[in-house]
C-alpha positions in Angstrom: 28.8 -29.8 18.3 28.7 -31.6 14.7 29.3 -29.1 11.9 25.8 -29.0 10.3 24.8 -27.8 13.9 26.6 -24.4 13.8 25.8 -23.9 9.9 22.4 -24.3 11.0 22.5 -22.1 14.1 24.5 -19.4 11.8 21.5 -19.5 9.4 18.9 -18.9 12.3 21.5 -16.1 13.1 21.8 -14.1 10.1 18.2 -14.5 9.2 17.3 -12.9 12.0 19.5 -10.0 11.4 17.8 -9.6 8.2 14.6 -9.5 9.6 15.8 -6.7 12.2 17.2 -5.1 9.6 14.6 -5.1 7.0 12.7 -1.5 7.3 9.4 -2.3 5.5 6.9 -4.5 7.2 5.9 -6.4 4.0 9.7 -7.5 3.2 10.0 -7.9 6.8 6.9 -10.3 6.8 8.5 -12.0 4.3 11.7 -12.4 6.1 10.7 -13.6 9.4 8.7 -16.4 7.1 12.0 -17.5 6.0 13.9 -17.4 9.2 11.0 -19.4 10.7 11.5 -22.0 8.2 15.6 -21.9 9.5 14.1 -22.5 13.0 12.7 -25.3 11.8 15.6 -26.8 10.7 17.7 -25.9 13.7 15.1 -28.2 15.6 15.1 -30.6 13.5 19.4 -30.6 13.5 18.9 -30.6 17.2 16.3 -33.8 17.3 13.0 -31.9 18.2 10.6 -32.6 15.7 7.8 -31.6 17.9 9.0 -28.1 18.3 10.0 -28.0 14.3 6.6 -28.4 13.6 4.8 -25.6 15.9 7.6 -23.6 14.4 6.6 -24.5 11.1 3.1 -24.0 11.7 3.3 -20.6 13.6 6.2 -18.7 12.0 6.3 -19.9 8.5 2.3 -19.7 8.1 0.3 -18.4 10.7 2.0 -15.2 11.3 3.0 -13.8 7.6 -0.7 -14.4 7.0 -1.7 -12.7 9.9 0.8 -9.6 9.3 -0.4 -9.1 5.5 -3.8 -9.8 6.3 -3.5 -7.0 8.6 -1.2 -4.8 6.4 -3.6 -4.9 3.7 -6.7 -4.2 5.6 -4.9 -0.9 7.2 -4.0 -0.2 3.5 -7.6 -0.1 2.5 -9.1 1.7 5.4 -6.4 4.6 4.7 -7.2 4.3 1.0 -11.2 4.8 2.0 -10.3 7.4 4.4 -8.5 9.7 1.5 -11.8 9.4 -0.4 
């Protein structure tokens, strides 16, 4: 295993931590953005460029819109609600 193999695998790992770790769902969001974008590069380390870009794709757009898009939308039907 060549060195910029286990920094990169050692990103993937404490991002993820962070992402467990993070307690609200907008930081959270956030997080799991930029651990997608450290998958992406641990794909890319490991010669799969296919994979890096569904990762990229998926994780580091798809999703965070998806989550806030939802968070948001919760946010103003509770906001109604209290009306």
């Amino acid at each position: 295993m060549i060195p910029l193999q286990s920094v990169a695998i050692l990103f993937v790992a404490l991002g993820a931590l962070c992402v467990v770790l993070a307690r609200d769902v907008v930081r959270q969001a956030l997080l799991f953005s930029v651990y997608g974008f450290g998958l992406v590069v641990l794909f890319m380390v490991f010669q799969a460029p296919d994979v890096a870009l569904s990762a990229l794709v998926v994780s580091g757009i798809a999703y965070p819109l998806v989550l806030v898009g939802a968070i948001a939308r919760v946010a103003a039907h509770k906001k109604r609600r209290a009306e």
